[in-house]
C-alpha positions as CSV (number, residue, x, y, z in Angstrom):
1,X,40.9,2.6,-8.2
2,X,38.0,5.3,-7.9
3,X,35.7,2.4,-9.2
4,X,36.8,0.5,-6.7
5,X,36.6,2.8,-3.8
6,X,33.2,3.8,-5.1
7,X,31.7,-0.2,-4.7
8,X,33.2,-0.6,-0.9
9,X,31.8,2.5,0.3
10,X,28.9,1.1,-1.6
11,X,29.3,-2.1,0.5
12,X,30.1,-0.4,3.8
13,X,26.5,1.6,3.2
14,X,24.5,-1.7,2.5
15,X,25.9,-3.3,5.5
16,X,24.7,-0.2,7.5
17,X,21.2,-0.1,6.0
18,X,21.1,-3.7,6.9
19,X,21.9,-2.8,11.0
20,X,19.0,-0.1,10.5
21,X,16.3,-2.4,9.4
22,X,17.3,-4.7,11.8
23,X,17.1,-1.6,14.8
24,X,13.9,-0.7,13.2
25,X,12.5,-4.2,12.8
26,X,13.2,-4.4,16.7
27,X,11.9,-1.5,17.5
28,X,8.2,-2.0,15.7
29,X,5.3,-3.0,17.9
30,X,3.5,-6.3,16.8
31,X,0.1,-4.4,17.3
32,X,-1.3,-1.1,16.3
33,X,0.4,1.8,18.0
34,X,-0.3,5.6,16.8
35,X,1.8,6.4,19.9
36,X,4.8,9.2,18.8
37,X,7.8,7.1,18.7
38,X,11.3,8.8,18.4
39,X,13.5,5.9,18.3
40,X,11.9,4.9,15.2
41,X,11.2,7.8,13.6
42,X,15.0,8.8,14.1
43,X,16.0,5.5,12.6
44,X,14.0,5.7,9.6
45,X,15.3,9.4,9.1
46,X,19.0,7.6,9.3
47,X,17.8,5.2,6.9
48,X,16.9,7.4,4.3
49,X,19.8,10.1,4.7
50,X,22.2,6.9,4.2
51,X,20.1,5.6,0.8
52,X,19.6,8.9,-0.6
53,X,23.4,9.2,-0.4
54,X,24.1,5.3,-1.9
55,X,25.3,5.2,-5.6
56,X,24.4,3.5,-8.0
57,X,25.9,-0.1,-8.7
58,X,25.4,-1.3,-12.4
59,X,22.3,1.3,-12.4
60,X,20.5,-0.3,-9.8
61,X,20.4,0.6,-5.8
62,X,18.1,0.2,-3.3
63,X,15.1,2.6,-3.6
64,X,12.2,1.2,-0.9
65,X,12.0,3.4,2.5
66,X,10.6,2.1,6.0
67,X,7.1,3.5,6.7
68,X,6.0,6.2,8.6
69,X,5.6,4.8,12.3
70,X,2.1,5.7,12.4
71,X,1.0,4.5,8.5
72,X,2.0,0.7,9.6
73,X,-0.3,1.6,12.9
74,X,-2.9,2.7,10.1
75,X,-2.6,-0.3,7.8
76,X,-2.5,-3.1,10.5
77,X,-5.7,-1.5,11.9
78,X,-7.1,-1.2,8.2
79,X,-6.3,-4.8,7.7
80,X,-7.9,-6.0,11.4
81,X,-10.9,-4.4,10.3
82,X,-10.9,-5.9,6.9
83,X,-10.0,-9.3,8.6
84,X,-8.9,-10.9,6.0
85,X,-5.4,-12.8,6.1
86,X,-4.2,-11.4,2.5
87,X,-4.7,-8.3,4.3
88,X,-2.9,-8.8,7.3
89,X,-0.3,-10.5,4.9
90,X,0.3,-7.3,2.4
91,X,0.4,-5.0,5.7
92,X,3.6,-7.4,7.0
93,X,5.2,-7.5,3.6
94,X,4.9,-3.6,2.8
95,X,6.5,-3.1,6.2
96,X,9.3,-5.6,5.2
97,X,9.9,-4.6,2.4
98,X,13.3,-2.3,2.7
99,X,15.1,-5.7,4.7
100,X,13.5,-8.0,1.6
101,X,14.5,-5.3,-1.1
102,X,18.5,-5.3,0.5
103,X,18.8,-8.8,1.1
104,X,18.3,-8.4,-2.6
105,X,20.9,-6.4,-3.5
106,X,23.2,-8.0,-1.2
107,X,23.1,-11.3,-3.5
């Protein structure tokens, strides 16, 4: 029975890391912004309280945290100056990364 409570609170935490990457996905600029940016920032902060506090399934759980707001402003402008589209490409998928790394875990 504790195994099994242990997996749905599991589940319950997944499904609310998945509503935070979507609010923080939304809440991302398509540009470079150093701007301060609570929202996000207070997101994030969510984000990692709730995987810090995830167990472990089989040994395994989620481990990848949204960046900083103002490193993804940093890399996009790092990769606009390098213009290269590889660049541009690793910038997006470094910043996706904790939605790709849970849709992961959720299959």
């Amino acid at each position: 029975m504790a195994a099994l409570e242990k997996f749905e609170a599991a589940e319950a935490n997944l499904a609310k890391l998945g509503a935070l990457c979507d609010e923080l996905a939304g809440l991302r600029p398509s540009g470079v912004n150093f701007g301060p940016f609570p929202e996000y920032e207070d997101r994030a902060r969510s984000y990692r309280l709730l995987l810090e506090a995830l167990p472990k399934i089989d040994g395994l759980k989620p481990t990848t945290e949204p960046p900083d707001f103002g490193d993804i402003a940093q890399n996009r402008l790092d990769a606009m100056e390098l213009d290269e589209p590889s660049a541009h490409r690793a910038v997006e998928d470094w910043i996706d990364e904790p939605d790709r790394e849970l849709r992961e875990k959720r299959t």
